[in-house]
Backbone as CSV, one residue per row, in Angstrom:
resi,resn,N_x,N_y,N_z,CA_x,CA_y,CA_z,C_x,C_y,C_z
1,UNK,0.823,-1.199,0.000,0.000,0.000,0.000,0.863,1.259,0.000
2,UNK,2.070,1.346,0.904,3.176,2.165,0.915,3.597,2.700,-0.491
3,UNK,3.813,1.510,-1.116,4.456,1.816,-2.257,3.382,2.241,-3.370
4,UNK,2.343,1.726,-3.435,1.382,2.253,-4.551,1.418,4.061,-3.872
5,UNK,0.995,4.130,-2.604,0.991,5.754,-2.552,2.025,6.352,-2.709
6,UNK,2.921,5.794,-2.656,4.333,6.449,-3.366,4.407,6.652,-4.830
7,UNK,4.047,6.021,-5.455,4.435,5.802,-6.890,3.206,6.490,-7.548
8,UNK,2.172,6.888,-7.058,0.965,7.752,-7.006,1.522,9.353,-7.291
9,UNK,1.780,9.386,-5.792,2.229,10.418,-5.555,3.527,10.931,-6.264
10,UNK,4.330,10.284,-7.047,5.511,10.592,-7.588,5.123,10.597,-8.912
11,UNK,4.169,10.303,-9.415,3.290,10.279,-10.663,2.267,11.775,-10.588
12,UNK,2.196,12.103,-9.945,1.167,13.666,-9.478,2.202,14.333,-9.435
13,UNK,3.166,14.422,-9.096,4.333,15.554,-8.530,4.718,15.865,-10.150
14,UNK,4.824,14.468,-10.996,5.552,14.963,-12.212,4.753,15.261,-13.131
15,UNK,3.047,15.269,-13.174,2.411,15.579,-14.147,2.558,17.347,-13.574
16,UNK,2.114,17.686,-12.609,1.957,19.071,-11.736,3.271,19.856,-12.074
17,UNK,4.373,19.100,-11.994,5.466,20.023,-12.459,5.644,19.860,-13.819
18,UNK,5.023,19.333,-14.493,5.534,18.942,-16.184,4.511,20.414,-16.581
19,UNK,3.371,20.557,-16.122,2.692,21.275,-16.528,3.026,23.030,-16.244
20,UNK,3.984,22.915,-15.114,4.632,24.681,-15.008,6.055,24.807,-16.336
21,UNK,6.105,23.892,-17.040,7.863,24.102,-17.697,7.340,23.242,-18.752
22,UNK,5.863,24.252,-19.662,5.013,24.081,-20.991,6.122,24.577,-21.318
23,UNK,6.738,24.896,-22.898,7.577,25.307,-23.616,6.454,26.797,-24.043
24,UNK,6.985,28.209,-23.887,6.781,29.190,-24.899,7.163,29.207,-25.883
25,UNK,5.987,30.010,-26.766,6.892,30.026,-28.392,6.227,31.367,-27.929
26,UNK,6.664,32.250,-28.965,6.349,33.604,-29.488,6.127,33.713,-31.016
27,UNK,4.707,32.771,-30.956,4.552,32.919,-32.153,3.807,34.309,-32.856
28,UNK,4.216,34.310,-34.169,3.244,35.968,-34.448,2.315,35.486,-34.687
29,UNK,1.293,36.612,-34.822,0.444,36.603,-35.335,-0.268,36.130,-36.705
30,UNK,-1.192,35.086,-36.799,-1.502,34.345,-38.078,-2.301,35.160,-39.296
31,UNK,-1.685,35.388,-40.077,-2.904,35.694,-41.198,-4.181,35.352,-41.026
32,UNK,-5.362,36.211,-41.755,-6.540,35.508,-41.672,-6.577,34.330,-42.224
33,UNK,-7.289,33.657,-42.220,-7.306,32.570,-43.784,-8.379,32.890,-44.166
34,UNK,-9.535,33.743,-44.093,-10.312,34.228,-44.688,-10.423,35.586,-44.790
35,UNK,-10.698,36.257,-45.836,-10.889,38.096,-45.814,-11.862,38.515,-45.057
36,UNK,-11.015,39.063,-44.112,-12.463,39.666,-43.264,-12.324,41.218,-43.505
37,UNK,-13.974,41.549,-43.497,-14.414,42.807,-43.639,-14.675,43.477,-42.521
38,UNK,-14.539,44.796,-42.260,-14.601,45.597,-41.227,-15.319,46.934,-41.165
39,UNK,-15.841,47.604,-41.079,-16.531,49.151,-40.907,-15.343,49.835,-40.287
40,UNK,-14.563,49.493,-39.447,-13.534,50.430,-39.114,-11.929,49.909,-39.736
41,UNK,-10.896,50.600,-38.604,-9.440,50.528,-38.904,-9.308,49.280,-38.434
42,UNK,-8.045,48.484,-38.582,-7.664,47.686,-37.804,-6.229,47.872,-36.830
43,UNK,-5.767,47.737,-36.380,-4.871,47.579,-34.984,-3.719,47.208,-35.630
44,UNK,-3.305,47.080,-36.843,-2.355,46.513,-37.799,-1.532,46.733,-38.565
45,UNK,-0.185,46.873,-38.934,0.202,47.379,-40.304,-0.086,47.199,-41.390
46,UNK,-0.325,47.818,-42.251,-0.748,47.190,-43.341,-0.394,48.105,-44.703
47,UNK,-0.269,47.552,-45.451,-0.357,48.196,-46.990,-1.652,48.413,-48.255
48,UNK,-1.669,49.761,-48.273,-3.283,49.580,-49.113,-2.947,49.377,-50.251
49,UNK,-3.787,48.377,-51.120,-4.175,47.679,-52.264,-4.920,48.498,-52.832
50,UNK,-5.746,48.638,-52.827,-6.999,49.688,-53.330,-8.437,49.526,-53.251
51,UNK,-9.299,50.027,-53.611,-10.866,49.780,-53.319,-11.466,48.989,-54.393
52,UNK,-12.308,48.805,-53.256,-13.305,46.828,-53.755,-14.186,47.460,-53.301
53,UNK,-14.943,47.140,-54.464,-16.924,47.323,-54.637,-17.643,46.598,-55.510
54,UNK,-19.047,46.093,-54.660,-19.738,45.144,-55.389,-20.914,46.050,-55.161
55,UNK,-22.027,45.317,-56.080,-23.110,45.415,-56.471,-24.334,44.358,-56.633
56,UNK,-25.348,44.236,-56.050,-26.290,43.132,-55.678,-27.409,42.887,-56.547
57,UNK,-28.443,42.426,-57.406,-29.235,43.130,-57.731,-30.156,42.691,-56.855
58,UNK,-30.163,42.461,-55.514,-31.340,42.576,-54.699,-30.845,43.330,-53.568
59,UNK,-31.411,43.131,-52.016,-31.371,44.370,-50.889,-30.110,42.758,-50.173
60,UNK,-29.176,42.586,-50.275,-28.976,41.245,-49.320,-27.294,41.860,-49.201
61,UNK,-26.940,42.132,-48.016,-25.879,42.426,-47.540,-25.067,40.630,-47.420
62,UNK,-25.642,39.555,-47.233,-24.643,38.755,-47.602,-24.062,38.310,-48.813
63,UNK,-24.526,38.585,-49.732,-23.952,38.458,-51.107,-23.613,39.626,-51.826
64,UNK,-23.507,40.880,-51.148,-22.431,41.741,-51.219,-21.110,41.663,-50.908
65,UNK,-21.256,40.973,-49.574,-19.978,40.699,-48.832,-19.193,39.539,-49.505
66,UNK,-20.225,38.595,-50.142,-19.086,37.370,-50.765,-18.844,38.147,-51.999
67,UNK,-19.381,38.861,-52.445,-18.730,39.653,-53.831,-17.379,40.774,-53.758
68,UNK,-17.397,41.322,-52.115,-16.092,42.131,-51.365,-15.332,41.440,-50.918
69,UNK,-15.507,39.654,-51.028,-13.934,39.295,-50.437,-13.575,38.777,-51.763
70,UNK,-14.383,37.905,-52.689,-13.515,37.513,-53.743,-13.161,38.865,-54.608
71,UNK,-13.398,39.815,-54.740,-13.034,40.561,-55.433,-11.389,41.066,-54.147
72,UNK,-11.605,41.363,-53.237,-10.807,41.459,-52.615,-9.327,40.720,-52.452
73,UNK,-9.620,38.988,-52.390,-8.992,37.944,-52.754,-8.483,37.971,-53.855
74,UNK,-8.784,38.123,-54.852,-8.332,38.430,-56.171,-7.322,39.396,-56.305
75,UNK,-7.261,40.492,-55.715,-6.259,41.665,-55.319,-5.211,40.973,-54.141
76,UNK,-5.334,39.855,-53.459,-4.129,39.127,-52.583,-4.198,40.575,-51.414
77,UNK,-5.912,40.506,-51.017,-5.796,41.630,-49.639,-5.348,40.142,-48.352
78,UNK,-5.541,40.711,-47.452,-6.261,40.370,-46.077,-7.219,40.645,-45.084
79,UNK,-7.355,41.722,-45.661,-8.809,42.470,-45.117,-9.203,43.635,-45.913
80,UNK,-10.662,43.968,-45.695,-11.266,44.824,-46.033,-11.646,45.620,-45.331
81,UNK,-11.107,46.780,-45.235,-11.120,48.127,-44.158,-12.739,49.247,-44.598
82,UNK,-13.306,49.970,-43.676,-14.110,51.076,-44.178,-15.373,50.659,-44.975
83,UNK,-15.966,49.320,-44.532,-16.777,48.851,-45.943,-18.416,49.966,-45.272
84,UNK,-18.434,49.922,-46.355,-19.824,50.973,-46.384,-21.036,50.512,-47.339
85,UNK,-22.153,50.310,-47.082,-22.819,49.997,-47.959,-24.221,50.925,-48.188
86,UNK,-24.608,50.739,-49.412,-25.891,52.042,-49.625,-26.998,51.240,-50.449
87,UNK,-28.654,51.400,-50.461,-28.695,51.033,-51.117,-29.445,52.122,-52.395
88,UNK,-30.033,51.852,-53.880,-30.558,52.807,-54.940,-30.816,51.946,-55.834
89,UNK,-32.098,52.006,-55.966,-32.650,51.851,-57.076,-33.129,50.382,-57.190
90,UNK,-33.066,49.326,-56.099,-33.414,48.175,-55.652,-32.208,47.356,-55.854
91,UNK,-30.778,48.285,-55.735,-29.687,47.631,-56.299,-28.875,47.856,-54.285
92,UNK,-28.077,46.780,-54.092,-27.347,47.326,-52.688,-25.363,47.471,-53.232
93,UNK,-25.222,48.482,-52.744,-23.606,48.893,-53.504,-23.051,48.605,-52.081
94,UNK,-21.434,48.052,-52.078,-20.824,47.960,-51.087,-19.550,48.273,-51.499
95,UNK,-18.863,49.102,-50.790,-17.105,49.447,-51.260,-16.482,49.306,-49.471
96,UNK,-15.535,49.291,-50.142,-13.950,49.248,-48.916,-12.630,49.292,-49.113
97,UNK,-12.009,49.236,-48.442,-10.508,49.400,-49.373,-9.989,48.351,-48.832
98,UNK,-9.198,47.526,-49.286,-8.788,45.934,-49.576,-6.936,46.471,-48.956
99,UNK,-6.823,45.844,-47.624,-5.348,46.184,-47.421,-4.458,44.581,-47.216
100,UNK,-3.716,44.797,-46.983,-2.633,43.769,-46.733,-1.694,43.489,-45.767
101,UNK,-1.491,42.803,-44.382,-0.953,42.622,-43.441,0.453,42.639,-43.906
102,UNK,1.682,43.736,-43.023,2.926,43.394,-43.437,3.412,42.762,-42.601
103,UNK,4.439,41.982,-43.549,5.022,41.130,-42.447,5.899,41.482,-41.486
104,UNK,5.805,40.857,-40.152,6.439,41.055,-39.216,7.839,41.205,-39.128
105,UNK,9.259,41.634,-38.909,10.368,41.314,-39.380,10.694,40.307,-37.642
106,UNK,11.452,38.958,-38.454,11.757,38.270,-36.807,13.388,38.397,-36.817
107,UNK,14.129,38.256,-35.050,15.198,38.583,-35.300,15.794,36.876,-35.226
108,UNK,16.748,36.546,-35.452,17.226,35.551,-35.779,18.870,35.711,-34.659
């Protein structure tokens, strides 16, 4: 019995300390893997590409938006900054400006 609570207990001690001396990484920050759209700035560096605008012929803000990332995608953005949408004439217009995450420089 001695020994099972020993070997218990020496089995708890090393999961409990295995778990304070996890390895850090400092990893950066991941690209999206999808274009995401935004109404405002983002928190990011970035490089502007230029403006992306679609056009619906019904009132449906989700198939505006899949028309602002592949058009966006197509330009090799990562996001779509400022998107604004209006609608006229039973048509819905959406623009934004399509930017590009720079890369981080790492030191070596």
């Amino acid at each position: 019995m001695k020994r099972l609570l020993f070997f218990v207990s020496v089995f708890l001690a090393f999961v409990i300390l295995q778990s304070f001396f996890v390895p850090q990484t400092f990893a950066e920050k991941k690209k999206p893997k999808e274009i995401i759209l935004s109404t405002i700035d983002i928190d990011e560096d970035y490089e502007l590409i230029g403006i992306v605008s679609a056009r619906t012929g019904e009132v449906n803000i989700d198939k505006a938006n899949v028309k602002l990332k592949e058009e966006a995608k197509r330009l090799g953005a990562d996001y779509v900054i400022g998107v604004r949408y209006f609608n006229y004439g039973g048509y819905l217009y959406a623009y934004g400006t399509a930017v590009k995450i720079k890369e981080k420089e790492t030191l070596r």
